[in-house]
Structure formats: structure tokens, C-alpha cells
C-alpha positions as CSV (number, residue, x, y, z in Angstrom):
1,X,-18.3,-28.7,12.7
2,X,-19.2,-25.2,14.3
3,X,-17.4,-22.0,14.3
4,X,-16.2,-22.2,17.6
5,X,-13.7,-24.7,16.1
6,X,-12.0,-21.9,14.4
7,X,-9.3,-21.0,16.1
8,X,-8.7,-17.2,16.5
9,X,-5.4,-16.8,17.9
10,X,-3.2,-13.7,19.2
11,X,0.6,-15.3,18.0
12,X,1.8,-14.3,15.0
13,X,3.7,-16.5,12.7
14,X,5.7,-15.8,9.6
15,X,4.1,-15.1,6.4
16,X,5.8,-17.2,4.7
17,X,4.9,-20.4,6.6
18,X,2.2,-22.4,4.8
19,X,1.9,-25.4,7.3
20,X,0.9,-23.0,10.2
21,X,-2.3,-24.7,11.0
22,X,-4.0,-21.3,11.8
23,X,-5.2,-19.9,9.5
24,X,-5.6,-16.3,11.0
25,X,-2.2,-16.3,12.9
26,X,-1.0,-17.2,8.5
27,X,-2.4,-13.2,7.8
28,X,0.2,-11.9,9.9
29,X,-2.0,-9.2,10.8
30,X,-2.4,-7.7,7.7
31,X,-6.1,-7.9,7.4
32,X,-9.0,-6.4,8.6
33,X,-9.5,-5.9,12.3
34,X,-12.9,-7.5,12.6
35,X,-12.5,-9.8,9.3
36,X,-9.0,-10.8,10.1
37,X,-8.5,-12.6,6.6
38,X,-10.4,-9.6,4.5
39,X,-8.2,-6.8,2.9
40,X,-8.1,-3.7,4.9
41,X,-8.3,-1.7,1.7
42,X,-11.4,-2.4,1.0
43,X,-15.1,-2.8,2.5
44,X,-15.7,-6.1,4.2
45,X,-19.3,-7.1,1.9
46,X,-16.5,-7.6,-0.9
47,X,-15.0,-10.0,0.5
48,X,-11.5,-9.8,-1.3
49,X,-8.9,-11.7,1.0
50,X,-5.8,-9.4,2.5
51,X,-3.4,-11.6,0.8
52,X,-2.5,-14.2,-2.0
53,X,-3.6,-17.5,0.3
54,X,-2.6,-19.6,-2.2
55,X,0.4,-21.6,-0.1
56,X,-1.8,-21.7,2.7
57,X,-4.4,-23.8,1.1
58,X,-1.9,-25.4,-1.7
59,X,-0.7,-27.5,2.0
60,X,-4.4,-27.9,2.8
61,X,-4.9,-29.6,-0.1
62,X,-2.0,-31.9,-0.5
63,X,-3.5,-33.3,3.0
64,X,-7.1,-33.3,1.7
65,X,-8.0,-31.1,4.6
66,X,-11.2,-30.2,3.8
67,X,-12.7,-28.6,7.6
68,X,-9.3,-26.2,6.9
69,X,-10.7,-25.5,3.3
70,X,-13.8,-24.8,4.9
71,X,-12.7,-22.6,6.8
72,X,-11.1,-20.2,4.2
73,X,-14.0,-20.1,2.6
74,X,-16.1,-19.2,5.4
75,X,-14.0,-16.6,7.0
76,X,-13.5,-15.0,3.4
77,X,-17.0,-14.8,3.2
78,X,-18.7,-14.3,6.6
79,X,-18.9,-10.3,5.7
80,X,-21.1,-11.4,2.7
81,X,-24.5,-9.5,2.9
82,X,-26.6,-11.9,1.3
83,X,-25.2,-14.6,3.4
84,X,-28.5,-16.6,4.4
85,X,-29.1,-19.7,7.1
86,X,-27.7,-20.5,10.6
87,X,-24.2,-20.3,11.2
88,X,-24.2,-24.5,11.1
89,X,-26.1,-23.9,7.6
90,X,-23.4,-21.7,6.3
91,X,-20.4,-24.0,7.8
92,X,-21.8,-26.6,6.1
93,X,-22.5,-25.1,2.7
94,X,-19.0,-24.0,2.5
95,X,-18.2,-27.2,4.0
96,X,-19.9,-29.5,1.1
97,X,-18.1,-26.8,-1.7
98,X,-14.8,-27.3,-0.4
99,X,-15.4,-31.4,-0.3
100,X,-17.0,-31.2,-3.6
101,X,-13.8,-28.8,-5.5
102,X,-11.8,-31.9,-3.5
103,X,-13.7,-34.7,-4.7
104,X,-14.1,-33.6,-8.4
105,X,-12.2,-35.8,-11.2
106,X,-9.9,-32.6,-12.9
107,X,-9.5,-35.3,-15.8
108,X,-12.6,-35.6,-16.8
109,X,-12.2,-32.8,-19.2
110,X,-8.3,-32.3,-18.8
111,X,-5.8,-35.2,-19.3
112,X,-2.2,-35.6,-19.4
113,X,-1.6,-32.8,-16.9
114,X,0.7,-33.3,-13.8
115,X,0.9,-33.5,-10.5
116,X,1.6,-30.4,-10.1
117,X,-0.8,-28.9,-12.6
118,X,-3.4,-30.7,-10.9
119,X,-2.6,-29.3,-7.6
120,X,-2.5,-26.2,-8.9
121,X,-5.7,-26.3,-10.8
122,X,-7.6,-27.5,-7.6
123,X,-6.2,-24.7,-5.4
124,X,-7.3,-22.2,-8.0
125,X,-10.6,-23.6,-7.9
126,X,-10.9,-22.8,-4.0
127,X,-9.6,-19.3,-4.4
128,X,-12.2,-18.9,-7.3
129,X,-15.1,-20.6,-5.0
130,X,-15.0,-18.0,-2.8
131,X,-16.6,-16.0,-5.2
132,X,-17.8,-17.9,-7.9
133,X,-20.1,-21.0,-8.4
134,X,-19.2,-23.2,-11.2
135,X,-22.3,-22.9,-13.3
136,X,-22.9,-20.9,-17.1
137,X,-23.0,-18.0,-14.9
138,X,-19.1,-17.4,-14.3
139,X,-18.5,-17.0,-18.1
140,X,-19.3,-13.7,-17.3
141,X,-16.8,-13.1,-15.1
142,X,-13.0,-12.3,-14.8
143,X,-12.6,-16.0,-13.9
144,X,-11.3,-17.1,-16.8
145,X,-8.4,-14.4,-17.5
146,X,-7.5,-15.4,-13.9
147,X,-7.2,-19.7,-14.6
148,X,-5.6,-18.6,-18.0
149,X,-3.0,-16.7,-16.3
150,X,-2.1,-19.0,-13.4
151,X,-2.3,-22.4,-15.4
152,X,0.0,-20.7,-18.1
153,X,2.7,-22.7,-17.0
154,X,1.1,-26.3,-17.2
155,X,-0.5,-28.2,-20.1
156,X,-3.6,-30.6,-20.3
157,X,-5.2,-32.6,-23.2
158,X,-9.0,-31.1,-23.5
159,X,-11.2,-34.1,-24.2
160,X,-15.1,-33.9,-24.1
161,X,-15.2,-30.7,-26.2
162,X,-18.0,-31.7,-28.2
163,X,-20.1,-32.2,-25.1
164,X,-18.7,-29.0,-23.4
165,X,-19.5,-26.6,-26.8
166,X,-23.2,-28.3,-26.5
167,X,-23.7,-27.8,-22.8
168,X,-22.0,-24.0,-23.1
169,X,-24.6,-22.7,-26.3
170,X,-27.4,-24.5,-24.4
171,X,-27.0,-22.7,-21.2
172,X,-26.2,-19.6,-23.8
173,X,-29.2,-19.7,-26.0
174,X,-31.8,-20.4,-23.1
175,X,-30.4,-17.7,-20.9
176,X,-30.6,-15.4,-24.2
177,X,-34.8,-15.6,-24.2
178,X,-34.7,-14.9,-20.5
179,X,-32.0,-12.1,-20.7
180,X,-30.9,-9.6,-23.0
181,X,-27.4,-10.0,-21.9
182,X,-27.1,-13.4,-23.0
183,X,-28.5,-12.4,-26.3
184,X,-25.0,-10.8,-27.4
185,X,-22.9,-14.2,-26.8
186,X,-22.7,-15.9,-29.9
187,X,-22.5,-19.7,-30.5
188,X,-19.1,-20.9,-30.0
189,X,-18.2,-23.2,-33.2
190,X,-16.1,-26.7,-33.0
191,X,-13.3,-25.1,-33.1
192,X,-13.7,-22.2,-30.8
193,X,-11.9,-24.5,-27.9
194,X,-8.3,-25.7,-28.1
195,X,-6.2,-27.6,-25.3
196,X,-4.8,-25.5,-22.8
197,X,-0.8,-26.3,-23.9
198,X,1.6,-23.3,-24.0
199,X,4.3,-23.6,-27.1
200,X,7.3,-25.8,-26.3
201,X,10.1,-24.0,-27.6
202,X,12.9,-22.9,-24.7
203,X,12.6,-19.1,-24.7
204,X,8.5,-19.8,-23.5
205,X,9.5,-22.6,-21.3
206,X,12.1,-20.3,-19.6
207,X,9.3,-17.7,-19.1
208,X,7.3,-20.3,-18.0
209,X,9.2,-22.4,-15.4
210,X,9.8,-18.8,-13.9
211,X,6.3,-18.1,-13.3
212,X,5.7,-21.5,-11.8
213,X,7.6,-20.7,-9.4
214,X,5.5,-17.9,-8.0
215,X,2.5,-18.4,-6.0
216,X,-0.8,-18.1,-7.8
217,X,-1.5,-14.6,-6.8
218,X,1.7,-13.4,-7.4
219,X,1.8,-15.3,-10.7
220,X,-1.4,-13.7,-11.9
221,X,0.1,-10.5,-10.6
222,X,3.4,-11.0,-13.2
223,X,1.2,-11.9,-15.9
224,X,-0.5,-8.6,-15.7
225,X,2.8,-6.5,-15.5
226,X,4.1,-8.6,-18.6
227,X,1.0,-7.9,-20.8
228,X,0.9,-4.1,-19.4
229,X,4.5,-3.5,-20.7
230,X,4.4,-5.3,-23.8
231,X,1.1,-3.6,-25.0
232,X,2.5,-0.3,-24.1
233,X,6.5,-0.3,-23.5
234,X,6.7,3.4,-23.9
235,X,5.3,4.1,-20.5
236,X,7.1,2.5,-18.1
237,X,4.6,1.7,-14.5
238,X,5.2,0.7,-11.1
239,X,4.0,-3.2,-10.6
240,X,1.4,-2.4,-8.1
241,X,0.0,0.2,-10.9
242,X,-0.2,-2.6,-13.3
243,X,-2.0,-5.1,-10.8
244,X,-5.7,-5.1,-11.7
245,X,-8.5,-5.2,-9.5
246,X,-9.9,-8.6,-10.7
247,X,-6.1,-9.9,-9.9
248,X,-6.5,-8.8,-6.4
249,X,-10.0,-10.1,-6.2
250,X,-9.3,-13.6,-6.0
251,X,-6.6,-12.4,-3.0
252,X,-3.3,-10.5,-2.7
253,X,-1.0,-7.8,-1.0
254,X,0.2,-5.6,-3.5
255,X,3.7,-4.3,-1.8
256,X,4.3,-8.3,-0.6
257,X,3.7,-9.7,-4.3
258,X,5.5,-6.8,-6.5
259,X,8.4,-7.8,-4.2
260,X,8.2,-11.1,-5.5
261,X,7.6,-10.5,-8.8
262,X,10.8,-8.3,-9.0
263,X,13.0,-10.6,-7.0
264,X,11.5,-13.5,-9.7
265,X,13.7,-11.5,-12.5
266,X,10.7,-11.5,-14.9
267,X,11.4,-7.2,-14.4
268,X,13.4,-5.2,-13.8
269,X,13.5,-1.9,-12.3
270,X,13.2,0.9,-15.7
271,X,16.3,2.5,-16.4
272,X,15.0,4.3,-19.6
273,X,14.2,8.0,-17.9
274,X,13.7,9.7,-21.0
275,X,11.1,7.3,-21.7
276,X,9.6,7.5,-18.0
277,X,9.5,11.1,-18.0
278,X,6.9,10.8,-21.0
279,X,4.3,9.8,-18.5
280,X,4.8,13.0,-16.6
281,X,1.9,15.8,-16.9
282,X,3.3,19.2,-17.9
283,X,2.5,20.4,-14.4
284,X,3.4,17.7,-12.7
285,X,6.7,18.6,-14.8
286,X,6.6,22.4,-13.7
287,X,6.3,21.5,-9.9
288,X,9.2,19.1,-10.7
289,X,10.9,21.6,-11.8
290,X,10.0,24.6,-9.2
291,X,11.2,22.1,-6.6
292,X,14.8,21.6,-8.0
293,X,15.1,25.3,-8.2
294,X,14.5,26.1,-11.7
295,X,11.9,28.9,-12.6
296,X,10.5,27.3,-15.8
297,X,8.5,30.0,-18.3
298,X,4.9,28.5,-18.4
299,X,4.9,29.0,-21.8
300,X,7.9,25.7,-22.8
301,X,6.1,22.9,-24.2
302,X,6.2,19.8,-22.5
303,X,8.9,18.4,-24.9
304,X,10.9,21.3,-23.7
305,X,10.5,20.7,-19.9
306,X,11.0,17.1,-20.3
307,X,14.5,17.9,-21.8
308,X,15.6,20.4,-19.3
309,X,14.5,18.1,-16.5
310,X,16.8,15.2,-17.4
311,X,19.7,17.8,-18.6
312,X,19.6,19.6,-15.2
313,X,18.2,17.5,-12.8
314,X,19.4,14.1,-14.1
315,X,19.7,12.8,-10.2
316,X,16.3,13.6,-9.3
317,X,14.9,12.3,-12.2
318,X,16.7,8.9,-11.8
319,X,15.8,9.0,-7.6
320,X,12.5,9.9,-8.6
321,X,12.0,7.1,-11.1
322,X,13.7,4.7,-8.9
323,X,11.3,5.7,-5.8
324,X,8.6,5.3,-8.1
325,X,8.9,1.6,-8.3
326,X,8.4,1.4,-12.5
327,X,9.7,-1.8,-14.2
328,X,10.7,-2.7,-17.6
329,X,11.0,-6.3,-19.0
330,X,14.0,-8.1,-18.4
331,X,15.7,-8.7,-21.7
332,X,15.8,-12.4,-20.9
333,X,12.1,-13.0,-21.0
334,X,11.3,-10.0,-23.4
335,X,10.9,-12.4,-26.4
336,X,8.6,-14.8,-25.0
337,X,6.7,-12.2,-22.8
338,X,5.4,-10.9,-26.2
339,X,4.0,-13.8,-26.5
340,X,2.3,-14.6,-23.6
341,X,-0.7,-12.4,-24.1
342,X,-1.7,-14.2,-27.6
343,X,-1.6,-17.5,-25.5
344,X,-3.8,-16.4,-22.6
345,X,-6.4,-14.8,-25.1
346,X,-5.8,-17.8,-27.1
347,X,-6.6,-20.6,-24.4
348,X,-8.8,-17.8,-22.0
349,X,-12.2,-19.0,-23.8
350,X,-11.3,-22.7,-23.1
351,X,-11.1,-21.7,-19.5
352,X,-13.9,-19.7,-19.6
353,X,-16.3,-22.7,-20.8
354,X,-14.5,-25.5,-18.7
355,X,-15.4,-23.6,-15.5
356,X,-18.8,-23.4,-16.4
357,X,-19.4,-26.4,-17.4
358,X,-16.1,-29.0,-17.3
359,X,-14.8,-28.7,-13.4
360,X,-17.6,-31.0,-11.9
361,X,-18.0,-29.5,-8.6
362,X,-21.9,-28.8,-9.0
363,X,-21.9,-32.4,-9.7
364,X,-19.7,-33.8,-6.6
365,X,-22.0,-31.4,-4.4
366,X,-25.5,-33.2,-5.3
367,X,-23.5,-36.8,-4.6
368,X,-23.3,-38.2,-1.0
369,X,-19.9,-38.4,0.0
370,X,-19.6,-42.2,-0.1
371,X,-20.8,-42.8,-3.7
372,X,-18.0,-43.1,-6.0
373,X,-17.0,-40.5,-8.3
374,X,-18.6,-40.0,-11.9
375,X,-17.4,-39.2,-14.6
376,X,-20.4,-36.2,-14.9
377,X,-18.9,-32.6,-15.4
């Protein structure tokens, strides 16, 4: 393989069309001018992709097409720095990780998942190797609040914890004499890992066969606006507010996925103004205010402006609110939304030490291609 194989074409296809077999005709022309599949919203050397790819490669892998998972990888990186080797040394690095995240047995550690929770957790894994390497390392990142959030929806059977909790406070005390870092993380006890299965009962499932239906991105994306609003449901935000920066990381367009998100019906748009208003700053009230014609004394209170806002200038405040985008849960999924944060924090340290140690990609790159899978995390 060699980089002139890659494609670069002028057309433009629809977004929204996963099998297109180019990958930067799939951007749409949303991405950066010289890094076609980097976000324009940020520098190039961090590498954070314009939009939520997951579609793109979710086709790639059903095929097994590893040169087009290759190729993700390598244009999401090729602004990378530290990027070292011949461009047929870097093709193939990212070439051997993409075969390897293919190649890898997900059940050596997780069992009883399905199809499509297997699918799904091997597309994460590509988003995430653009980043990461599956090593003790990652525990330190945000990886593990990102897999907790876009696997909420399936369930697997952990097996092999023993061998996972010994290979996890290995790597943890070792690192510890080399690093002062590693000296804070404690060792995790038997029962500090628990299977990855969300509660069964309908109000959950109905939250969570919602969310499935999102792509990963955009899924990780509603996870963050449901935890935002339950934590703190007096101050009503717009969805692209909410989004973290370790959500967008891994790859997404912010105005594309709140659109989805909305049209999903996990939110809805806030209709609580007297409650929205409580967000404002007393001057951003006062210009507010100035604006719509009324010469407010500096001296009111906030309370005060507040109230004469939404008494006499009820329309503004509701366009104003409107125009800002805030959401509120949707009564429907408000139950099991509170809910969904104690499962991601519960199952988040499971994630956290499987892809350290449990996803077998580190193992899959040292074997030659031919040899046949073992069952070695």
C-alpha cells in the first residue's frame, strides 16, 4: 500500500452516506483545508477528526476492510508532530493497528454480547486508536468515559477478571517506582470490576434502545447532555455547551450531532424561562433589558431584573431562549436518565482496565497475520 492509493477527490457526496468509498468526498467539506478529515476548529497536531466517522468505518468494518481502516487512521493522524519513519513506515504501522483492532477475539474478556455490540465495540476501538494504544497507559485517559458511554446500550459477561485485576496492579505498582503519578492509583480489589450490563427494567431499556440508535459520536454526545441536566437541572444549556472536549476528541461536528440528538427525542427544547433566565449575569440582564427599551435603575437586584424581564418582555425572553438552543429532558426518559450516570461511573472502571489490558490488539499486532488467533489479551 502507499499513499498515492488514497484517493483525494473534488465530488462531494452526502454526509449521510456511509458506503461512499471515499473517504474524503464522506467529510463533505467540513474539514480542514489541507487535512481534509481534521476539524477546522482546531490546530491540525491535535488531530481531532471534523466529524463523528463512526458510520463511515462501522461499513468498513462489516466488510473487514482493513487498507480503508488504514486509511482513517492515517489521514487522522498525518498532522501528528511526533509522526516518525517513511511514509511506507507510517502506512504500514497504521496498517498492522487497524488489522490487529480487526483480528482481535472481543470475547476473550467479554461474552454473551451481540452482533451488534461486537460491531460496535470494534468500531470504537478504531476511533479510540487514533489516539490511544491499548497498553496500562490509556487508564489515564478519557478513554474509558468514552467506551462507557457508547457501549451503554449493550451488555457482555466479563470473564478473566482475576487475570485482568493482576495484570492492571502489576502495570500500576511498577509504573508507581518509576513515576510519581502512578503512585496515587490504588490497588483495585476483586471486586472493583463488574460486567458491563445495564439494568433490564423497561424505563432503562427505552433510554437505551434510543441511544443505540445514534451514531457513536452522537451517542457519547447525548450521554453528556443527559448527565449535564440531571446533575444540574436548574440551569438549562444549549447541547453543543454541554458536549465536552474529550467527546469531540474521538470525532464530531457539534451543530450536525445536537441536531441528532434533539431529533432522537432524548431532549427537548427548555420551556422553563424562569428557570433559564437564572443563568443570565446581572449585566448581561441590564443590556437585555436597555435593548427592549426599559431604563433599568442599576441599583435592582438581580432577582428584580429577572422578574421584570419575563413580566415585560415575555417574547424576547422566550425568542431569546429558543435562539439559544437550551434543552431540558424529555419527561419520557427523565426517570431512567437519572440513572444513567450511576451506570457509566459504575461500569467506567471496567472499561478503563479492559482497554488496557483485555482488548488484545497489542497482542494481534506482534502475531503474523496467518497464525491463528490466541486467546492472549
Amino acid at each position: 500500500m502507499r499513499y498515492e492509493g488514497f484517493r483525494i477527490s473534488g465530488g462531494v457526496l452526502a454526509l449521510e452516506d456511509p458506503t461512499s468509498s471515499d473517504l474524503v468526498s464522506y467529510t463533505a467539506g467540513r474539514g480542514h483545508r489541507e487535512f481534509p478529515c481534521l476539524s477546522r476548529n482546531h490546530k491540525p497536531s491535535s488531530c481531532i477528526p471534523c466529524l463523528d466517522f463512526s458510520p463511515w468505518i462501522r461499513e468498513r468494518v462489516r466488510r473487514g476492510d482493513v487498507d480503508a481502516l488504514a486509511e482513517y487512521l492515517w489521514r487522522v493522524r498525518r498532522a501528528d508532530p511526533d509522526v516518525r519513519g517513511t511514509s511506507e513506515q507510517v502506512l504500514r504501522k497504521y496498517h498492522d493497528l487497524a488489522r490487529a483492532v480487526m483480528a482481535t477475539p472481543l470475547d476473550r474478556h467479554l461474552e454473551r454480547g451481540t452482533e451488534e455490540g461486537y460491531l460496535d465495540l470494534r468500531v470504537a476501538l478504531i476511533m479510540l486508536a487514533a489516539h490511544e494504544f491499548f497498553s496500562g497507559f490509556i487508564m489515564a485517559s478519557e478513554a474509558s468515559d468514552y467506551m462507557a458511554a457508547v457501549m451503554a446500550p449493550h451488555s457482555f459477561s466479563l470473564v478473566g477478571i482475576n487475570e485482568l485485576l493482576e495484570r492492571r496492579n502489576s502495570f500500576v505498582s511498577q509504573m508507581a517506582q518509576e513515576m510519581e503519578y502512578w503512585a496515587c492509583w490504588a490497588p483495585l480489589p476483586p471486586d472493583a470490576l463488574r460486567s458491563p450490563i445495564p439494568p433490564h427494567d423497561s424505563s432503562f431499556q427505552a433510554l437505551l434502545v434510543t441511544l443505540a440508535r445514534l451514531p457513536l459520536g452522537s451517542r457519547a454526545h447525548a450521554v453528556d447532555a443527559l448527565r449535564h441536566i440531571v446533575a444540574d437541572p436548574s440551569a438549562p444549556r444549549s447541547l453543543a455547551i454541554v458536549c465536552r472536549y474529550e467527546t469531540q476528541r474521538w470525532g464530531l461536528d457539534v451543530p450536525d450531532s445536537s441536531r441528532l440528538v434533539l431529533d432522537s427525542g432524548l431532549v427537548i427544547p427548555a420551556r422553563d424561562m424562569e428557570t433559564w433566565i437564572k443563568g443570565w449575569t446581572r449585566r448581561h440582564l441590564l443590556n437585555f433589558l436597555t435593548k427592549c427599551g426599559i431604563r433599568a435603575p442599576k441599583s435592582w437586584s438581580k432577582d428584580r431584573l429577572a422578574e421584570v424581564a419575563l413580566t415585560d418582555c415575555e417574547g424576547a425572553v422566550r425568542s431569546r431562549m429558543e435562539e439559544s438552543g437550551a434543552v431540558e429532558l424529555a419527561p419520557a426518559y427523565a426517570e431512567a436518565a437519572g440513572r444513567l450516570g450511576t451506570y457509566i461511573e459504575d461500569v467506567k472502571e471496567t472499561w478503563r482496565v479492559w482497554l488496557g489490558f483485555g482488548t488484545g490488539v497489542r497482542r494481534s499486532m506482534r502475531r503474523p497475520e496467518s497464525e491463528t488467533e490466541e486467546e492472549q489479551a
